[in-house]
TORKOL-4160 file (C-alpha; in steps of 0.2 Angstrom, whole numbers, padded with zeros to 4 digits, m for minus):
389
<pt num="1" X="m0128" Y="0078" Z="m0210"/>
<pt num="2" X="m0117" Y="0084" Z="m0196"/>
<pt num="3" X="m0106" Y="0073" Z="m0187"/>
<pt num="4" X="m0114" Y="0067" Z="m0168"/>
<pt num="5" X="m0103" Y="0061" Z="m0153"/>
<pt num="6" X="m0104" Y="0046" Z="m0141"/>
<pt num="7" X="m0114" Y="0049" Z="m0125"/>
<pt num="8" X="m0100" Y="0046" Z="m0112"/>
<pt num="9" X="m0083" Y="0048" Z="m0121"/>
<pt num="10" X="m0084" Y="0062" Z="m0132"/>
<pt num="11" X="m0078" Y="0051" Z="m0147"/>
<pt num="12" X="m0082" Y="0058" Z="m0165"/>
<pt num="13" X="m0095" Y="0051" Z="m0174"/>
<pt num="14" X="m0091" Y="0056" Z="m0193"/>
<pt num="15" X="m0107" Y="0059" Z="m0203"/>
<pt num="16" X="m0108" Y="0050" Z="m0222"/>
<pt num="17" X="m0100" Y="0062" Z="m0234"/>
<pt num="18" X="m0092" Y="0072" Z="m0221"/>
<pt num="19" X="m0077" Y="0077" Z="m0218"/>
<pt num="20" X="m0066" Y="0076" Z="m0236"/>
<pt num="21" X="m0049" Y="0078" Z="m0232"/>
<pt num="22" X="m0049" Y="0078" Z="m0215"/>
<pt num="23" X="m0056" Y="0061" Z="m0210"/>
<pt num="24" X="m0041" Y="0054" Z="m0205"/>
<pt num="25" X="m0034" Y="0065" Z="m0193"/>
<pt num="26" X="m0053" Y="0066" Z="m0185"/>
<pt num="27" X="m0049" Y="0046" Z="m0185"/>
<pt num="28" X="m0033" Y="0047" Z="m0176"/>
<pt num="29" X="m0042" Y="0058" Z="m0162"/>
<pt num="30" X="m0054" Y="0045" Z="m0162"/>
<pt num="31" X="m0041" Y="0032" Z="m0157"/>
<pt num="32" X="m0031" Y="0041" Z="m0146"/>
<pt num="33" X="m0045" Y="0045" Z="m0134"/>
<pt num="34" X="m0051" Y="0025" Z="m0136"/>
<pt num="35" X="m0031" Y="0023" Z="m0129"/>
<pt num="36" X="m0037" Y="0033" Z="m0114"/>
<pt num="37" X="m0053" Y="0025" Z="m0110"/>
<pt num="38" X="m0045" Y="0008" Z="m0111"/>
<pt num="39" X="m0027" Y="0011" Z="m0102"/>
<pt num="40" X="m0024" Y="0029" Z="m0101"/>
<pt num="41" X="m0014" Y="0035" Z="m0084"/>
<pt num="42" X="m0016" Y="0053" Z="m0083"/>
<pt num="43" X="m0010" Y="0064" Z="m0071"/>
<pt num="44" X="m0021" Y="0077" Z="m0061"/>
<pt num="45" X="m0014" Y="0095" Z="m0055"/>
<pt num="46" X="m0024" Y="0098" Z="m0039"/>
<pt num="47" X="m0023" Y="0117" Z="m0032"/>
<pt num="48" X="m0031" Y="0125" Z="m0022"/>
<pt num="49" X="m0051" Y="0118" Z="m0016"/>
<pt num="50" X="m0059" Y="0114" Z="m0033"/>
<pt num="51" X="m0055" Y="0106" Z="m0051"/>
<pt num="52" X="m0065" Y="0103" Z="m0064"/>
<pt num="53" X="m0062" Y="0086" Z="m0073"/>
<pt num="54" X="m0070" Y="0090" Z="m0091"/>
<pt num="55" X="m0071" Y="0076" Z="m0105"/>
<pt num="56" X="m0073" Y="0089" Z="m0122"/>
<pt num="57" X="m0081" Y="0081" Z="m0136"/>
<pt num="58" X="m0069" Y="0076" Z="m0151"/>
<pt num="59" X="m0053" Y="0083" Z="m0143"/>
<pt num="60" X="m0043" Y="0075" Z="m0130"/>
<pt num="61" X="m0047" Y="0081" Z="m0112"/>
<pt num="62" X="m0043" Y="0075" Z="m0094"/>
<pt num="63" X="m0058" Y="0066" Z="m0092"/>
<pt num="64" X="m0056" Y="0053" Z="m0104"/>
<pt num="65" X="m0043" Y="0045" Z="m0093"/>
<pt num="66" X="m0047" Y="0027" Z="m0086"/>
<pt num="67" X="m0034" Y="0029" Z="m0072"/>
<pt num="68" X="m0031" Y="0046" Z="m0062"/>
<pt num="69" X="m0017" Y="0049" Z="m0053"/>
<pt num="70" X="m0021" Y="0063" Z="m0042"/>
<pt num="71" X="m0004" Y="0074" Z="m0036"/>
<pt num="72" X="m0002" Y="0094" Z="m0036"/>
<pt num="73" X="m0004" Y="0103" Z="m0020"/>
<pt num="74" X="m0020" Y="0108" Z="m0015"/>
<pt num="75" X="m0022" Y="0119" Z="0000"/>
<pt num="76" X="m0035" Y="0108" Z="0008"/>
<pt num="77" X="m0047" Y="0094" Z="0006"/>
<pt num="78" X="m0051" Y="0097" Z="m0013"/>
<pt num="79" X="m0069" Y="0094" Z="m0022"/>
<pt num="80" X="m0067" Y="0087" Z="m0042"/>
<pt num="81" X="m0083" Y="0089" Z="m0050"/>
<pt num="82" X="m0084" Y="0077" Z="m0066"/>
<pt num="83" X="m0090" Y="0087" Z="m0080"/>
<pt num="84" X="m0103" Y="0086" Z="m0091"/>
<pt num="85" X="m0116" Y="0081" Z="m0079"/>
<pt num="86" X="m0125" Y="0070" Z="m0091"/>
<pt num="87" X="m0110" Y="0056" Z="m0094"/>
<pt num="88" X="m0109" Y="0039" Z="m0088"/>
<pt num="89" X="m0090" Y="0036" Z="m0079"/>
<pt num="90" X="m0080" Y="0023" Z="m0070"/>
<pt num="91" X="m0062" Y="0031" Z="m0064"/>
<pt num="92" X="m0049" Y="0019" Z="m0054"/>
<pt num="93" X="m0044" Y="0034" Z="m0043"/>
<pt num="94" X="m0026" Y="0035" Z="m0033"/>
<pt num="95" X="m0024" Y="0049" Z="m0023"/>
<pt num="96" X="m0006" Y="0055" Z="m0020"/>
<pt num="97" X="m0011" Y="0075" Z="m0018"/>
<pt num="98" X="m0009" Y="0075" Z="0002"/>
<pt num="99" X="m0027" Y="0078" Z="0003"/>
<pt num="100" X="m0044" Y="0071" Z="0002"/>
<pt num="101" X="m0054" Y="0072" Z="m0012"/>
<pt num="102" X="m0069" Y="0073" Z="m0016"/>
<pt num="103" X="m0079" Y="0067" Z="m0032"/>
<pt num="104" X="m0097" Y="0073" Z="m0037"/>
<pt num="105" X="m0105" Y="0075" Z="m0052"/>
<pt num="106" X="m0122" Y="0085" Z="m0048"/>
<pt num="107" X="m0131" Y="0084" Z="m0033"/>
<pt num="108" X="m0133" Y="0067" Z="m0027"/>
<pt num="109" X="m0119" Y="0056" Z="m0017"/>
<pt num="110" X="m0101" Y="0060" Z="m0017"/>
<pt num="111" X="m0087" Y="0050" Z="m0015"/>
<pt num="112" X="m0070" Y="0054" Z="m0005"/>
<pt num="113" X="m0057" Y="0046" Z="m0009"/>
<pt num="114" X="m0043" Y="0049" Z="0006"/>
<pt num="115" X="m0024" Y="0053" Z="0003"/>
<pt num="116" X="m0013" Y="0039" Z="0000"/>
<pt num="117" X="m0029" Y="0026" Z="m0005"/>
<pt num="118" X="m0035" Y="0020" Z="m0022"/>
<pt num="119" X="m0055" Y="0018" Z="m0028"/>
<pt num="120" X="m0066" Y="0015" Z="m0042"/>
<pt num="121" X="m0079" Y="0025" Z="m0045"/>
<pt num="122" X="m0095" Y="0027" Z="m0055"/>
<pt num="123" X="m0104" Y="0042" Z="m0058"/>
<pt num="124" X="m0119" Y="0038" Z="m0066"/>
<pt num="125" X="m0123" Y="0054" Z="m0077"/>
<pt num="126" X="m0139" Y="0059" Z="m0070"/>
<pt num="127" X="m0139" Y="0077" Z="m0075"/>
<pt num="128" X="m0141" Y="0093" Z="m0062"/>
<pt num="129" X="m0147" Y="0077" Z="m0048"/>
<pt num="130" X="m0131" Y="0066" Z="m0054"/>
<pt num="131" X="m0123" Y="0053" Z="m0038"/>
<pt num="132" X="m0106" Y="0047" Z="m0039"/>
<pt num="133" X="m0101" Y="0028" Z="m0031"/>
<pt num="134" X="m0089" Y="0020" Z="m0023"/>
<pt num="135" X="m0087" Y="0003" Z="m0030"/>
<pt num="136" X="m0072" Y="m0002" Z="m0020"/>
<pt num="137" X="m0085" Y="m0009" Z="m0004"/>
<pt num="138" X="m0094" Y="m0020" Z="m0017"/>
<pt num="139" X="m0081" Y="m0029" Z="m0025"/>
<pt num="140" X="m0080" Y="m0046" Z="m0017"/>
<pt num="141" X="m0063" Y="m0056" Z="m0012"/>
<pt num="142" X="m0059" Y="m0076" Z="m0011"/>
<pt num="143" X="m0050" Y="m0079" Z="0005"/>
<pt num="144" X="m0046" Y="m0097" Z="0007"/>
<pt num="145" X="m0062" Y="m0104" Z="m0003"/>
<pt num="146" X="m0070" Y="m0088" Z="0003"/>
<pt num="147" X="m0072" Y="m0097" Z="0020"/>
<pt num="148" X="m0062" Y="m0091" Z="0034"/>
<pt num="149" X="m0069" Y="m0103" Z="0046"/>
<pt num="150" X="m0060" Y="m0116" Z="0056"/>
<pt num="151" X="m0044" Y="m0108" Z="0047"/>
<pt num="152" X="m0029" Y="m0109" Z="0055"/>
<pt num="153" X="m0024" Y="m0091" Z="0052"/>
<pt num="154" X="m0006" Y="m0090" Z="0058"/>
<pt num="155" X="0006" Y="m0085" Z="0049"/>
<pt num="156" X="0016" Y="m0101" Z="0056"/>
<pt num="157" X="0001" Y="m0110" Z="0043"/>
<pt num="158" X="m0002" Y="m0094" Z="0032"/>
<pt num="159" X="m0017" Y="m0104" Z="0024"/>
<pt num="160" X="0000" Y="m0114" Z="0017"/>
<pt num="161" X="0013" Y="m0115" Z="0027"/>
<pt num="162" X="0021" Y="m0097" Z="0027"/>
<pt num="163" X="0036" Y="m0092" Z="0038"/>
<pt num="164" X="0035" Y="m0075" Z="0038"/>
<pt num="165" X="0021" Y="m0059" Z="0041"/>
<pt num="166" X="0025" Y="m0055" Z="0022"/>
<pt num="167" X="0021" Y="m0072" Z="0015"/>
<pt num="168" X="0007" Y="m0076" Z="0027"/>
<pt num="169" X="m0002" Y="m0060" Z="0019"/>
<pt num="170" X="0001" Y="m0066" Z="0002"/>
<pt num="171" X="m0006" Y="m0083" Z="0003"/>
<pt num="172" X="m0022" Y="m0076" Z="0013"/>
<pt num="173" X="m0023" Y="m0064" Z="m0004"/>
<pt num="174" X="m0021" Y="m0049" Z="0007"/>
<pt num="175" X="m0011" Y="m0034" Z="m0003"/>
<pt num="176" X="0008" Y="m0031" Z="0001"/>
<pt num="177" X="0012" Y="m0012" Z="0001"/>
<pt num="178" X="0005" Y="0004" Z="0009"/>
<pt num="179" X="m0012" Y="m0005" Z="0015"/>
<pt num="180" X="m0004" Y="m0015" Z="0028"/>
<pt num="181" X="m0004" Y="m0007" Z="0043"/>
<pt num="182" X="0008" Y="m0008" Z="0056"/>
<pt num="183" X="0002" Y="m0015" Z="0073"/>
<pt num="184" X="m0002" Y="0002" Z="0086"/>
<pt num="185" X="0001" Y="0000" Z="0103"/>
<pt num="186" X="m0017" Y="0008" Z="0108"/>
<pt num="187" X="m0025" Y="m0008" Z="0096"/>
<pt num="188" X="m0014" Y="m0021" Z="0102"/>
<pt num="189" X="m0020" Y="m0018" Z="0120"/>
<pt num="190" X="m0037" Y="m0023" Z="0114"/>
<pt num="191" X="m0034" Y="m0038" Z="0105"/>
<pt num="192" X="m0021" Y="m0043" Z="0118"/>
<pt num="193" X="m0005" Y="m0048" Z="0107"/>
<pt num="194" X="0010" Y="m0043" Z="0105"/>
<pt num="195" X="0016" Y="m0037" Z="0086"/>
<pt num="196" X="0030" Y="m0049" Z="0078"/>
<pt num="197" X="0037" Y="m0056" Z="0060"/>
<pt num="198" X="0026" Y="m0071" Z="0065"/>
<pt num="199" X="0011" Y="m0062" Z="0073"/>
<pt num="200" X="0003" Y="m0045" Z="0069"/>
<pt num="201" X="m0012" Y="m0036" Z="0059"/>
<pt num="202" X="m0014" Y="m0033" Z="0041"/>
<pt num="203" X="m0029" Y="m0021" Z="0033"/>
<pt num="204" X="m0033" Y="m0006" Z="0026"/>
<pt num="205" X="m0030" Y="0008" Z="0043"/>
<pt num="206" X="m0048" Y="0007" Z="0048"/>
<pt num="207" X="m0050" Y="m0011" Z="0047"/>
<pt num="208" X="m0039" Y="m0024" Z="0052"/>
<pt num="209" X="m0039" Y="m0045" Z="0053"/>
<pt num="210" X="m0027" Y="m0053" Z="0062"/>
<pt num="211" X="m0013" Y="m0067" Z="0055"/>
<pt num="212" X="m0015" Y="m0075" Z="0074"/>
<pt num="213" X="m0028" Y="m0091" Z="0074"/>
<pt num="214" X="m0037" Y="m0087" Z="0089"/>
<pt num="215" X="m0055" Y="m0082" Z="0082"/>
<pt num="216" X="m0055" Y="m0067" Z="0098"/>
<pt num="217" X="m0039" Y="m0057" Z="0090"/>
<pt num="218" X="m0047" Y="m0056" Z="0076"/>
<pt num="219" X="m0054" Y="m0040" Z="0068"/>
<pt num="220" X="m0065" Y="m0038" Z="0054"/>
<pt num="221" X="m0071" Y="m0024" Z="0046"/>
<pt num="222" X="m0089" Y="m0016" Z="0050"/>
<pt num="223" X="m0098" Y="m0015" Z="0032"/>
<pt num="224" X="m0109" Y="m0033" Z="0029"/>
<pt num="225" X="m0102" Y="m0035" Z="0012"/>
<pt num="226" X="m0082" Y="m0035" Z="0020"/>
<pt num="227" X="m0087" Y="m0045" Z="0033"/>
<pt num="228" X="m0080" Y="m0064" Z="0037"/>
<pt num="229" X="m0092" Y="m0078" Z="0026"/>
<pt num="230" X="m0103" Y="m0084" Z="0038"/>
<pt num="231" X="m0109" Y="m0082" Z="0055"/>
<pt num="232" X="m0096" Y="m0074" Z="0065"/>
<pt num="233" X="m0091" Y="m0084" Z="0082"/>
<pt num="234" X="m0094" Y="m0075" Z="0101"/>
<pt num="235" X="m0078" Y="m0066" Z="0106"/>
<pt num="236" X="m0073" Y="m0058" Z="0089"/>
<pt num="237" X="m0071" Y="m0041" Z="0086"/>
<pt num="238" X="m0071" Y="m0030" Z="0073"/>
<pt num="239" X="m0069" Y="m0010" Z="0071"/>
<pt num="240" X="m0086" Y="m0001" Z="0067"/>
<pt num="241" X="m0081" Y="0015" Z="0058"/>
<pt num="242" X="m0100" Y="0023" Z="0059"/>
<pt num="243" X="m0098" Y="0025" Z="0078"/>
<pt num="244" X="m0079" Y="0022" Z="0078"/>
<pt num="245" X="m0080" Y="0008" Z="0094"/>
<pt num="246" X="m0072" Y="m0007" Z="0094"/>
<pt num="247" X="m0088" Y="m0020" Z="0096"/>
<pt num="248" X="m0087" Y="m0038" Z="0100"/>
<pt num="249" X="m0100" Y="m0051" Z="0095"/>
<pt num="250" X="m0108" Y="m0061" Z="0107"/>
<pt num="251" X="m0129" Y="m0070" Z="0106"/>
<pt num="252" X="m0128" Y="m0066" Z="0089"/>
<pt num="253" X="m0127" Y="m0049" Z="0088"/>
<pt num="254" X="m0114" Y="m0035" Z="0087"/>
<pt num="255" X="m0113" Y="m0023" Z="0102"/>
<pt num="256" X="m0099" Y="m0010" Z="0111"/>
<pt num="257" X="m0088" Y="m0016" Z="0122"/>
<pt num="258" X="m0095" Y="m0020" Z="0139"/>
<pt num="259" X="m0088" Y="m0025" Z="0156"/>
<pt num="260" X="m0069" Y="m0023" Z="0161"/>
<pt num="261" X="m0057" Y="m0020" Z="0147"/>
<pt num="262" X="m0041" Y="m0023" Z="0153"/>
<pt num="263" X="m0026" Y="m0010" Z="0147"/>
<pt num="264" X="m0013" Y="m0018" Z="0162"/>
<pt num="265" X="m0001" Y="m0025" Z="0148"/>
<pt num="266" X="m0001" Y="m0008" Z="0138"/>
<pt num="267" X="0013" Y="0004" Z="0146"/>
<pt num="268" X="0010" Y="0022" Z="0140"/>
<pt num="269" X="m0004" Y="0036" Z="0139"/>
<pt num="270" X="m0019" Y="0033" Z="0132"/>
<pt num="271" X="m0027" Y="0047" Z="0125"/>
<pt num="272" X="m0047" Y="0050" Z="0125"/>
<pt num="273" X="m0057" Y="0065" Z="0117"/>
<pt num="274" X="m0074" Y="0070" Z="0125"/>
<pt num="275" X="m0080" Y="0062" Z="0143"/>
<pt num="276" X="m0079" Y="0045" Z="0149"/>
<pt num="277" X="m0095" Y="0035" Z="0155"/>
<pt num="278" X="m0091" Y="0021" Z="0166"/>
<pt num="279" X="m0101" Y="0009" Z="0178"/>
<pt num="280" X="m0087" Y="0006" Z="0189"/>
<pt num="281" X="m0069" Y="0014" Z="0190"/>
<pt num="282" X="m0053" Y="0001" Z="0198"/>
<pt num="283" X="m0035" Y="0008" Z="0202"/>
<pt num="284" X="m0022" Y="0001" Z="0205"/>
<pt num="285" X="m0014" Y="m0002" Z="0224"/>
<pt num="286" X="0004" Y="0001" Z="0224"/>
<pt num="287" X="0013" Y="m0002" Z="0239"/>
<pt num="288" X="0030" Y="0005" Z="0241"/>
<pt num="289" X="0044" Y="m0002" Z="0254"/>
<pt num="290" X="0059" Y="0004" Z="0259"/>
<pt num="291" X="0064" Y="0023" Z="0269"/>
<pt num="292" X="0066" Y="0031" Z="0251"/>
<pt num="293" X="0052" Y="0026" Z="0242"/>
<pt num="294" X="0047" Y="0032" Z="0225"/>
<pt num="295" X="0031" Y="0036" Z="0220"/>
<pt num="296" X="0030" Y="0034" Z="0202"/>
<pt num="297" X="0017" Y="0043" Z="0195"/>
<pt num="298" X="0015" Y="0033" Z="0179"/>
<pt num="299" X="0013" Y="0015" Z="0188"/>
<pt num="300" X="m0003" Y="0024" Z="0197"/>
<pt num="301" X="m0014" Y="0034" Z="0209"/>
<pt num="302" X="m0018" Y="0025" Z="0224"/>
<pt num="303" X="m0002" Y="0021" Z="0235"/>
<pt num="304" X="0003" Y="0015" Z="0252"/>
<pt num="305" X="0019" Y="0015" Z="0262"/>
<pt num="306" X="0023" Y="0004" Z="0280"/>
<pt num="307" X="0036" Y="0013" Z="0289"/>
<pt num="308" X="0050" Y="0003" Z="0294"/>
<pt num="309" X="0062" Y="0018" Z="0298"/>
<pt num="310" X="0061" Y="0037" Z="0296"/>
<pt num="311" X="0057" Y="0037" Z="0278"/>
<pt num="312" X="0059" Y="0051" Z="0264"/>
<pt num="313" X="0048" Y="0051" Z="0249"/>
<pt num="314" X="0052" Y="0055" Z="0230"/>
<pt num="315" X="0037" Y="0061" Z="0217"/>
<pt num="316" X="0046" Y="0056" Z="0200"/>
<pt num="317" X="0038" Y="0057" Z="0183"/>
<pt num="318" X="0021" Y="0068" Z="0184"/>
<pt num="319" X="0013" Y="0073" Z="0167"/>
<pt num="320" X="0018" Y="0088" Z="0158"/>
<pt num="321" X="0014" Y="0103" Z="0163"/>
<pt num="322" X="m0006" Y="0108" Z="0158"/>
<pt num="323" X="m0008" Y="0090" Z="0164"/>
<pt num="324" X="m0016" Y="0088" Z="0181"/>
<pt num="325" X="m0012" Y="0073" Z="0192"/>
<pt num="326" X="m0018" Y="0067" Z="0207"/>
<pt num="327" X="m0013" Y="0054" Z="0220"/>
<pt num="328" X="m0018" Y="0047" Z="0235"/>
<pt num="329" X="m0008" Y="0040" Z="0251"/>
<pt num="330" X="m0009" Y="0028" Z="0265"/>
<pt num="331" X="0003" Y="0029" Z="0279"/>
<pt num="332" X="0006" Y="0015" Z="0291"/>
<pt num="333" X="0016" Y="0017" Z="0306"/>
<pt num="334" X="0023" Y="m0001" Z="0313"/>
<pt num="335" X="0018" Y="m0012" Z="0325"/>
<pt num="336" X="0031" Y="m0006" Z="0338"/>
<pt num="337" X="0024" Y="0011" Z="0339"/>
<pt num="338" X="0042" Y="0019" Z="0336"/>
<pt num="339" X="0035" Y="0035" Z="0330"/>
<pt num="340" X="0043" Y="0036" Z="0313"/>
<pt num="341" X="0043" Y="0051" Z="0302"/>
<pt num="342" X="0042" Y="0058" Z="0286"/>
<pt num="343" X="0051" Y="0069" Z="0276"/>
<pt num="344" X="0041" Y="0076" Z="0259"/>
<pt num="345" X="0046" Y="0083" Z="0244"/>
<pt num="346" X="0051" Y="0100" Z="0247"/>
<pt num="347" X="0040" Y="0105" Z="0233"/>
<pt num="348" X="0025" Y="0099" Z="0243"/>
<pt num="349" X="0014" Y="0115" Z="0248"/>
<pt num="350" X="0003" Y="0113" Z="0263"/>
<pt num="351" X="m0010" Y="0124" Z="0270"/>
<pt num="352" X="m0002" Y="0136" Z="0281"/>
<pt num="353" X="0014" Y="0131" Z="0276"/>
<pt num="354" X="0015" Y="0117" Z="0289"/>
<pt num="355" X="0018" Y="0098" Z="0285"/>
<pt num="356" X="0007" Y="0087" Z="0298"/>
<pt num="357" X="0014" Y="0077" Z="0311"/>
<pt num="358" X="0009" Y="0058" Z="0309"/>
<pt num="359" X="0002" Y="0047" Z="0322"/>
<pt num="360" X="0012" Y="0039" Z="0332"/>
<pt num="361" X="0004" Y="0025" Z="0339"/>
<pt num="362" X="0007" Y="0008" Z="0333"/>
<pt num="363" X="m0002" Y="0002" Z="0317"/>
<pt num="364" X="m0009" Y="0020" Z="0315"/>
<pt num="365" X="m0014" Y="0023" Z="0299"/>
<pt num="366" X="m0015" Y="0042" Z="0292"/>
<pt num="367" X="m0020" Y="0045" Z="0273"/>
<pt num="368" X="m0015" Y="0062" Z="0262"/>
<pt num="369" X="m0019" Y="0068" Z="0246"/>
<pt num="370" X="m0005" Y="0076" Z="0233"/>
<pt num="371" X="m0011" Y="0085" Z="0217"/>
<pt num="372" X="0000" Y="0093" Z="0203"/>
<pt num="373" X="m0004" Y="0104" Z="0189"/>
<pt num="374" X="0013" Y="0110" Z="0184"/>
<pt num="375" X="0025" Y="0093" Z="0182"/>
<pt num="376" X="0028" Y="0095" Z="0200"/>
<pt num="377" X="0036" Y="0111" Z="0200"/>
<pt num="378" X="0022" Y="0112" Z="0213"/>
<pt num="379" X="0014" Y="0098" Z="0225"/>
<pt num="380" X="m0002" Y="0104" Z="0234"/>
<pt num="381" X="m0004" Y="0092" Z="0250"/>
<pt num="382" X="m0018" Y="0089" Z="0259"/>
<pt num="383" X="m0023" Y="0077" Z="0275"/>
<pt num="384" X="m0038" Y="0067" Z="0270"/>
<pt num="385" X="m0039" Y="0059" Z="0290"/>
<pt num="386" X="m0027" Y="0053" Z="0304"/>
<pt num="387" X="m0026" Y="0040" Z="0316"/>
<pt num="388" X="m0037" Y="0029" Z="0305"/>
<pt num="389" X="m0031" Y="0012" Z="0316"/>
């Protein structure tokens, strides 16, 4: 009788009678591919777009290998196809390539693992129809008695008493090292806190929870088998990475943010892809002072200005060029009728090459519109309406 191999691992299995002289070294192949299946690390050269991870039968190969570090340089998100298709696999997956990649076995579901993460996977050895999972989602993780409620979450408290971000993390078993995320300034406008050794976010880059204790800055990730035991409370928030909105939960039920969302304490541009749909749109009023006011193009778009002398404006800070920027202007002459003036920018284009003459009664009010396309090399100026008392 001929010697058979187990199903999954490729391991010899030596017939009675077989193999005189020779048993041995077939013995110590044996062994060495049961090292790999139990704690063999092996290292996987990615290239190009597509790798093969074979497991041979009764030799060692690649695919015997419990833990895959994935490195190389692949020139783009690279697809690993788990070879034979009839095998049952569990791989702990970390990919340091610099690219995504992408595990199937036949054509069923695929898993992607993203550069810089870790997963463990199953492929479940279906043949030509074969599906490879992610077991990572599934796994469940005690966090205080696997009940976050009515915890104090600070990392004053930490669960017990930390007095840093690092030990606040570790006592709410949260990892330490390239899964904690940084606080970005576009999140922390939403939850409304400001990132410091005593207060900030940990998670995994999609997903975040908060060390704060107030249940509204605290974010949760969207997939029911991560989310917080229990039933969440109105006001918290979490990131849904289906739609990619951050959602709030209020009547017992999760939903997009609705009603104002205020951005006033982030300073910065905040950069949005595709169109905006809004009920209402606010700006804010500035009014400037002064006979050499600024008008700052990043503090808003709407401004106003009361003369109180002949007055000289400056247009400072407008977008880069490619950029287009508009603004708005309300000028008020005093109550004395003293016929103040103006002098603009001399980048200012009006029609016809002729600034306006304001009004020059008393508590005259003129509007003009300014626009810029090119960082204000160019100002195009228009008069919106005059003597407007």
């Amino acid at each position: 009788m001929a010697s058979t191999y187990t199903a999954n691992s490729g391991i010899q299995l030596i017939a009675t009678g077989e193999q005189s002289g020779t048993w041995g070294d077939t013995t110590n192949v044996n062994f060495q591919i049961v090292d790999r299946l139990t704690n063999g690390v092996g290292s996987v050269t990615l290239s190009g777009t597509t790798h093969t991870l074979t497991t041979s039968d009764g030799s060692l190969s690649e695919g015997q290998y419990k833990l895959l570090v994935l490195g190389g340089s692949p020139s783009g998100t690279n697809t690993i196809t788990i070879d034979p298709n009839d095998q049952q696999k569990i791989y702990f997956v970390r990919n340091d390539s610099g690219e995504s990649a992408i595990f199937t076995q036949g054509s069923g579901t695929n898993v992607t693992v993203v550069d810089g993460y870790t997963a463990i996977i199953y492929a479940d050895g279906g043949g030509a129809g074969a599906n490879v999972s992610d077991l990572t989602p599934s796994l469940q993780v005690l966090v205080n008695n696997a009940n976050w409620s009515g915890q104090d979450l600070s990392v004053t408290n930490g669960g017990t008493g930390a007095s840093t971000a690092a030990a606040a993390r570790t006592n709410l078993g949260l990892e330490i090292g390239a899964d904690v995320q940084a606080y970005s300034a576009a999140l922390s406008a939403f939850v409304g806190v400001t990132p410091t050794d005593t207060h900030g976010l940990v998670g995994d880059g999609s997903s975040f929870i908060s060390t704060a204790s107030s249940t509204s800055a605290l974010l949760i990730p969207s997939g029911t088998e991560a989310q917080r035991p229990g039933t969440p409370g109105d006001g918290m928030m979490r990131y849904n990475e289906d739609t990619d909105l951050v959602e709030v939960y209020s009547s017992g039920a999760w939903g997009a943010i609705a009603g104002d969302v205020d951005l006033s304490s982030y300073t910065g541009d905040v950069g949005i892809t595709g169109e905006i749909k809004a009920t209402s749109y606010n700006e804010s009023f500035i009014v400037l002072s002064g006979t050499t006011p600024f008008v700052n193009c990043e503090t808003g778009n709407v401004f106003s200005q009361t003369l109180s002398g002949n007055t000289t404006f400056t247009f400072s800070n407008p977008p880069a060029s490619g950029t287009a920027y508009g603004f708005s202007l309300k000028i008020v002459q005093d109550a004395s009728a003293s016929g103040f003036t103006v002098t603009w920018p001399s980048a200012v284009d009006w029609p016809g090459g002729t600034a306006p003459t304001l009004t020059d009664a008393a508590n005259a009010v003129d509007q003009f519109v300014f626009y810029t396309h090119d960082a204000g090399t160019t100002w195009y100026g228009f008069t919106a309406g005059q003597d407007m008392e």
